[in-house]
RODO-2510 file (C-alpha; in nm, 4 decimals, decimal comma):
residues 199
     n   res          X          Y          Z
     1     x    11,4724    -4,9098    -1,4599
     2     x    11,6903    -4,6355    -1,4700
     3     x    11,5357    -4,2680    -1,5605
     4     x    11,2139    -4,2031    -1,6741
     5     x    10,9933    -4,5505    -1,7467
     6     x    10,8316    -4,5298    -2,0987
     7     x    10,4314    -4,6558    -2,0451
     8     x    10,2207    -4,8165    -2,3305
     9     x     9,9053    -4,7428    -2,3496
    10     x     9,6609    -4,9976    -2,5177
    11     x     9,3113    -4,8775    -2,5947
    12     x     9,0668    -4,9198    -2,8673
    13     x     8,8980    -4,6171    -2,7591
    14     x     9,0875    -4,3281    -2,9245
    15     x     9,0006    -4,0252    -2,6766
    16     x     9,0659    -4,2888    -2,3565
    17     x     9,4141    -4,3576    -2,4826
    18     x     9,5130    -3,9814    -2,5896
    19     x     9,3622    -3,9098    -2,1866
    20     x     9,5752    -4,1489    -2,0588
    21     x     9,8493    -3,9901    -2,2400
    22     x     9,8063    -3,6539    -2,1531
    23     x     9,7737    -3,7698    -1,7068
    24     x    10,1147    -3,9539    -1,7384
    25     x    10,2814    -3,7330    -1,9934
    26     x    10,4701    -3,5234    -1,7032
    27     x    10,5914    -3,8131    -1,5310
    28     x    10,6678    -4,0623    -1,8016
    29     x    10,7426    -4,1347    -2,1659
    30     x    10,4354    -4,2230    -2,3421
    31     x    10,3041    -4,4535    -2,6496
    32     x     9,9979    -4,5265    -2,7135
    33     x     9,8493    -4,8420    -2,9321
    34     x     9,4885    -4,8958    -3,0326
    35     x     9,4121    -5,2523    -3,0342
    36     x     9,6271    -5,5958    -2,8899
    37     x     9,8090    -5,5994    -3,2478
    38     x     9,9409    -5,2393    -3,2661
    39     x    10,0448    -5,3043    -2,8815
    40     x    10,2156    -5,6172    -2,9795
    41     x    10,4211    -5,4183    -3,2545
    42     x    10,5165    -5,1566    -3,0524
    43     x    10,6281    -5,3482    -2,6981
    44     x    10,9758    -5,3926    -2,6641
    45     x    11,2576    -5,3603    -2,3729
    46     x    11,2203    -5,0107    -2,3810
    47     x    10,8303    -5,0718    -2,2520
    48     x    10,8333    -5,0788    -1,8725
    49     x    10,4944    -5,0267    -1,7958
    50     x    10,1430    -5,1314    -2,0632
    51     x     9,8049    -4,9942    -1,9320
    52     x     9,6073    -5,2653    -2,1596
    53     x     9,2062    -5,2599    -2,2026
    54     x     9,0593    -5,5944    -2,2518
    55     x     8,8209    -5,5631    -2,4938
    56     x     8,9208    -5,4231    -2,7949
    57     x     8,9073    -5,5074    -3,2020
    58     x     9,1326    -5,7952    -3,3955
    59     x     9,3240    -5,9211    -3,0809
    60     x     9,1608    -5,8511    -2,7347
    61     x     9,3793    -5,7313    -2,4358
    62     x     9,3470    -6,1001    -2,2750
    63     x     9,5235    -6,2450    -2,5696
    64     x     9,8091    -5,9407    -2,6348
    65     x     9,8900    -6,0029    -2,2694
    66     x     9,9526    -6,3850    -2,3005
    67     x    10,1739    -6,2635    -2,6015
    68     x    10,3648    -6,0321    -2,4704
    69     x    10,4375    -6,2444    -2,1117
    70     x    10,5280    -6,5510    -2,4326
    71     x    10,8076    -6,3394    -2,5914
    72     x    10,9659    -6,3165    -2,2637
    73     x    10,9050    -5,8993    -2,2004
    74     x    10,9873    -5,8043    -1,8578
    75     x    10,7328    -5,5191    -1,8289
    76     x    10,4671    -5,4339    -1,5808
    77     x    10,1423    -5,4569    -1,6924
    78     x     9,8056    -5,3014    -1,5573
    79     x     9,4716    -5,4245    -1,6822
    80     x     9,2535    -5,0790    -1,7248
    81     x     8,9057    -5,2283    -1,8244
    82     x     8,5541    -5,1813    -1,8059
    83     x     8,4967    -5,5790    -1,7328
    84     x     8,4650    -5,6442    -1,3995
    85     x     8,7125    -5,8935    -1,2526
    86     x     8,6135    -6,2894    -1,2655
    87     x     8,7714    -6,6149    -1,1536
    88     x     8,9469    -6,6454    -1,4773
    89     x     9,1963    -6,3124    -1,3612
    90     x     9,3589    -6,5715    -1,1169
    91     x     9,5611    -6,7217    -1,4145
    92     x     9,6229    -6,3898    -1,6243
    93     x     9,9193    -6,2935    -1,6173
    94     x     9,9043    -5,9288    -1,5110
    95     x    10,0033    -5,7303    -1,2148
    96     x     9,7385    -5,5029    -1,1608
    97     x     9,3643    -5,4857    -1,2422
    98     x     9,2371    -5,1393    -1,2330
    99     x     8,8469    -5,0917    -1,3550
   100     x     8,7073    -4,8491    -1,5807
   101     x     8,6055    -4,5266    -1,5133
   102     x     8,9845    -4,4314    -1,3534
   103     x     9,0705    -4,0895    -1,2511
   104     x     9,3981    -3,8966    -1,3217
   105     x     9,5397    -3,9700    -0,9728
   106     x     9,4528    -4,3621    -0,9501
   107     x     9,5966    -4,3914    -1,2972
   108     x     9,9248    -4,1947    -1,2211
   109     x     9,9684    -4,4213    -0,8724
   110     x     9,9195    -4,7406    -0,9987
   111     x    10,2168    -4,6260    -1,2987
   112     x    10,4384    -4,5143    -1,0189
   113     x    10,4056    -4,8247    -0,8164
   114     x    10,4593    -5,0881    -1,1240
   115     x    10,7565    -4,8754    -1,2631
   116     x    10,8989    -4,8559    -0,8717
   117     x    10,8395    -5,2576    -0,8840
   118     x    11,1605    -5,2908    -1,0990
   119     x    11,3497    -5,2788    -0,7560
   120     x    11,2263    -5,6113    -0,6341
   121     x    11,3110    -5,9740    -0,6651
   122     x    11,0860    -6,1666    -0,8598
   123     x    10,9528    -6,3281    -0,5886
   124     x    10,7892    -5,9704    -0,4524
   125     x    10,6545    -5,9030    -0,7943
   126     x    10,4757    -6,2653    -0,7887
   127     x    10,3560    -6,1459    -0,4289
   128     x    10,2350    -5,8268    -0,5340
   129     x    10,0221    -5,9725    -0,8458
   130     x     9,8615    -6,1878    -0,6243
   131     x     9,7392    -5,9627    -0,3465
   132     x     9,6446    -5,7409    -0,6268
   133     x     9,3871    -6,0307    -0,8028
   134     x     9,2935    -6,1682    -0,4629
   135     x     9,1844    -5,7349    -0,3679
   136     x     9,0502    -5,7372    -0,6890
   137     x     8,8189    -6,0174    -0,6814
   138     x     8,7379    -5,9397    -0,3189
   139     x     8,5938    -5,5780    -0,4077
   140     x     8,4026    -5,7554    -0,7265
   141     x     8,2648    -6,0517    -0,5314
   142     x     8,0515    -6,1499    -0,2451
   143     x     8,2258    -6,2952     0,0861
   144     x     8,0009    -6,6459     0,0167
   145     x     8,0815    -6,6667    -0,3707
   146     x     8,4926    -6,6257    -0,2927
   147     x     8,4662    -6,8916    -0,0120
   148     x     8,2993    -7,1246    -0,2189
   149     x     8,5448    -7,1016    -0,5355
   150     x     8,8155    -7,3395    -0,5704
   151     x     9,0246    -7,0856    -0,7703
   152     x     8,9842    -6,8315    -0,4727
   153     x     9,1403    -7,0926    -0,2666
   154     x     9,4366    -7,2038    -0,4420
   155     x     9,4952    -6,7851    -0,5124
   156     x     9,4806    -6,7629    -0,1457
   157     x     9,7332    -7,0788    -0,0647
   158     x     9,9701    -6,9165    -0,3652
   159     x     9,9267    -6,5943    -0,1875
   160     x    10,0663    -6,7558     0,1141
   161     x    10,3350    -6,9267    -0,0398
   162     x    10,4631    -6,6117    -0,2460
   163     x    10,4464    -6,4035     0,0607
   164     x    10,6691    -6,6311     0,2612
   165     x    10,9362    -6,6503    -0,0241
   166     x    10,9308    -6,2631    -0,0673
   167     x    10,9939    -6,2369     0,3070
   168     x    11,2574    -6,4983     0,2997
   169     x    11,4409    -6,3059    -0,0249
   170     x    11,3910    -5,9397     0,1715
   171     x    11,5046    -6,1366     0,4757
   172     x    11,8261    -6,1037     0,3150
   173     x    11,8096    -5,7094     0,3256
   174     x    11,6716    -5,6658     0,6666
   175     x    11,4135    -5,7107     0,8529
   176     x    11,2914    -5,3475     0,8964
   177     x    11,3379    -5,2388     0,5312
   178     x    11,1081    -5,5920     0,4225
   179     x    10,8337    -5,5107     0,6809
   180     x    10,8464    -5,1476     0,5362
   181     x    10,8211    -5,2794     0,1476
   182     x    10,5295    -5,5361     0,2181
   183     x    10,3453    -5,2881     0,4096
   184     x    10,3729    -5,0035     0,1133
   185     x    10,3246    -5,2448    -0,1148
   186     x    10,0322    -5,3833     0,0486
   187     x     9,8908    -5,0046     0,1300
   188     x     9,8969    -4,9761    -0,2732
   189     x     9,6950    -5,2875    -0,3564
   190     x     9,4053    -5,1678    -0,0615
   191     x     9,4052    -4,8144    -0,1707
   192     x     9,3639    -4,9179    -0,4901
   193     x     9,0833    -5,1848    -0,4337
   194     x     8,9290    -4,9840    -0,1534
   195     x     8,9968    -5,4377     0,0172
   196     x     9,1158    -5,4452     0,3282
   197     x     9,3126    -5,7633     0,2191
   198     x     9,6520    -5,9097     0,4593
   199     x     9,9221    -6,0051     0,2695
***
């Protein structure tokens, strides 16, 4: 991404979305979209981050998300939600999961790190929306209720198997400037979860 990112914002709840708005509006170019079918007429290239609630009116957030990752859209996409994260986040397609109420400042961080994302390899994004579901459902869930999920575990193997082909991809940068991208990127997903989750 080159210049200021343009951010979508997708919620059903009018004075939410024109909040929203008016926190980012200094940093980035913002649109806003009321439901999963306005957001799904208004993505495009030009979108490089969408801040998507998941409940909303004539096409949830769940559903505009598996649309927009079918049509091929590279763009970052943060789940802002009042539903608490469950097993099923392991297979959505998102990068991070942020839950309702958010402040200005978590809002504003979580934009800056998805738009600074478009640096990586693809490999480091898959990392980084891993660690954040895994942080996610670890500051949702019980210890005993994670161990004893099967889709817990196979997060946790992917996990493992992401984070050894992002080192292996940084590997080809150096090995001081990977260390220092996991371990920012890994200080976002914790500060963000409050987790204290190794990835």
């Amino acid at each position: 991404m080159s210049g200021e990112s343009t951010v979508l914002v997708v919620d059903d709840e009018v004075e939410v979305a024109r909040a929203y708005a008016a926190w980012l509006d200094d940093g980035y170019e913002v649109q806003t979209a009321h439901d999963g079918r306005e957001a799904l007429a208004v993505v495009s290239e030009s979108i490089d981050v969408v801040l998507l609630d998941r409940r909303m009116p004539r096409l949830s957030g769940d559903e505009a998300l598996e649309r927009i990752r079918a049509r091929g859209y590279d763009v970052r996409v943060a789940v802002v939600t009042a539903v608490d994260p469950d097993f099923d986040v392991v297979e959505m397609p998102f990068d991070t999961y942020l839950t309702k109420p958010v402040n200005q400042s978590d809002l504003f961080a979580a934009v800056e790190t998805l738009s600074a994302l478009a640096e990586y390899d693809d490999a480091v994004l898959r990392e980084f929306a891993l660690a954040e579901k895994r942080a996610a459902l670890e500051a949702a869930k019980p210890a005993a209720e994670l161990s004893a999920d099967e889709r817990f575990a196979r997060l946790d193997e992917a996990l493992s198997e992401a984070r050894c082909e992002a080192i292996d991809r940084l590997g080809e940068v150096d090995h001081e400037t990977a260390t220092a991208a996991l371990s920012g990127l890994s200080a976002d997903v914790n500060a963000r979860h409050g987790a204290v989750s190794s990835w």
